[in-house]
C-alpha positions in Angstrom: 23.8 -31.9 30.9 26.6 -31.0 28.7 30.1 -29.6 29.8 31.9 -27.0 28.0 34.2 -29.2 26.4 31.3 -31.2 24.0 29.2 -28.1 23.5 25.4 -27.6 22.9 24.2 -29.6 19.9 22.0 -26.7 18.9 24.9 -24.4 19.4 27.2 -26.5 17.1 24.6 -26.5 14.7 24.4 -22.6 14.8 27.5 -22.3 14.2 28.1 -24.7 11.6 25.3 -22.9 9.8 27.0 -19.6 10.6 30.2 -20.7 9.3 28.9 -22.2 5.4 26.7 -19.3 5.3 29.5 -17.2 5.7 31.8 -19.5 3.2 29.0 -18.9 0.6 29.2 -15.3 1.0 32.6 -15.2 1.2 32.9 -17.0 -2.6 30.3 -14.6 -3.9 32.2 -11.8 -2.9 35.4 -13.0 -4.4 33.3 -14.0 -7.5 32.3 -10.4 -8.3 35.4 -8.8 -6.8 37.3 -11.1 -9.5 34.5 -9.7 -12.3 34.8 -6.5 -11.1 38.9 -6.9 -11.8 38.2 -8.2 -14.9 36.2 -5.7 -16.3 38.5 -2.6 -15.0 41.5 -4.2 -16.7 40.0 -4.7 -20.1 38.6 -1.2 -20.0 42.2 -0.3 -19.2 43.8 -2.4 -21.4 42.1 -0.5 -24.1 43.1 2.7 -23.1 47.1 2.2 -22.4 49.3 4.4 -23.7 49.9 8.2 -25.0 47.0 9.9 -26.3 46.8 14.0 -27.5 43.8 15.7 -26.7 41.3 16.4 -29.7 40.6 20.5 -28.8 44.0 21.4 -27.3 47.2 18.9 -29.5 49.6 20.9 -26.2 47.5 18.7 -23.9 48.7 15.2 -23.7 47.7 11.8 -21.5 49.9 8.9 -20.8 47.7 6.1 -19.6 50.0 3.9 -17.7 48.1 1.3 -15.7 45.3 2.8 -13.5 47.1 6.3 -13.6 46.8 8.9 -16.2 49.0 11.1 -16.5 48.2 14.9 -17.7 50.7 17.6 -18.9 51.4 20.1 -21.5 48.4 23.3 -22.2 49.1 26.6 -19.9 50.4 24.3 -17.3 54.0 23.1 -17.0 52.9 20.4 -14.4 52.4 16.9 -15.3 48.7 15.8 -12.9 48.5 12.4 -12.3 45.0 11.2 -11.9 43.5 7.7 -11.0 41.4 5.7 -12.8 39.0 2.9 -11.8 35.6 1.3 -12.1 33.1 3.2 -10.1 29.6 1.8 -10.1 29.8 0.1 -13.6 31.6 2.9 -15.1 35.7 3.4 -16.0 36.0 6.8 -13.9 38.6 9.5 -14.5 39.0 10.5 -10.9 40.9 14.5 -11.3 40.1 15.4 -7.8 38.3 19.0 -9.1 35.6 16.7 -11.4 35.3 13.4 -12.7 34.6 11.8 -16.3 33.2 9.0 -16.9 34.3 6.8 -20.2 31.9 6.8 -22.7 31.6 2.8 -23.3 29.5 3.5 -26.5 31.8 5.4 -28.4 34.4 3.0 -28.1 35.0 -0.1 -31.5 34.4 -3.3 -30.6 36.1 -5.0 -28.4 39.0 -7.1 -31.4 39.3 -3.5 -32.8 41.7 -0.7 -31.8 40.8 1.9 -30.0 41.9 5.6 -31.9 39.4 8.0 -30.0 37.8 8.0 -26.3 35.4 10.3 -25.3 35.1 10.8 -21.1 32.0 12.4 -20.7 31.2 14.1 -17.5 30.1 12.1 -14.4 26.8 12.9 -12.2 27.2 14.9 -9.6 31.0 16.4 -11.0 31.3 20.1 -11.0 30.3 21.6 -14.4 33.2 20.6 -16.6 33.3 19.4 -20.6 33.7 16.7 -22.3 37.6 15.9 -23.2 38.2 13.5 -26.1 41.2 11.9 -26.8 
């Protein structure tokens, strides 16, 4: 019989297998976190800076990191809203609805970016689509 000290064999073995399965896991996670990261900052790498909306030139958006920033039209307050990647999409998180960026309407990846489309997401309120 063993004592507490030395363990089960089998038990040690459990755990051992608990512990690498867990490690795999672990690396996979971080794997597609770090993809994930990835992806979000060259979507937002393309869309820095100011831009003037395409219907209403009063409207502006300063895309500063994850946060866009939205002033001018009838409204004297600037709204800052979030963007982030939301189930494979760049999402344009404005708290009343949401767009999503339309990937295909964007050049190539070497070319400048002059004009993004946000489309609305699924399941936002009814809203349009706002081009930059």
């Amino acid at each position: 019989m063993y004592t507490q000290s030395q363990g089960d064999p089998r038990r040690q073995i459990e755990l051992a297998q608990r512990r690498a399965k867990q490690r795999d896991q672990s690396a996979i996670s971080q794997a597609q976190r770090s993809a994930q990261l990835r992806f979000e900052k060259d979507l937002l790498d393309r869309v820095q800076g100011k831009w003037i909306d395409e219907e209403d030139p009063s409207v502006s958006y300063v895309v500063e990191g994850g946060i866009c920033a939205v002033s001018g039209g009838d409204n004297a307050r600037t709204f800052r809203n979030r963007l982030s990647v939301y189930g494979g999409e760049l999402c344009w998180d404005a708290r009343r609805f949401w767009h999503n960026l339309n990937f295909s309407a964007l050049p190539p990846p070497e070319e400048q970016v002059y004009r993004v489309e946000w489309n609305p997401a699924q399941g936002s309120p009814p809203t349009k689509q706002i081009i930059w």
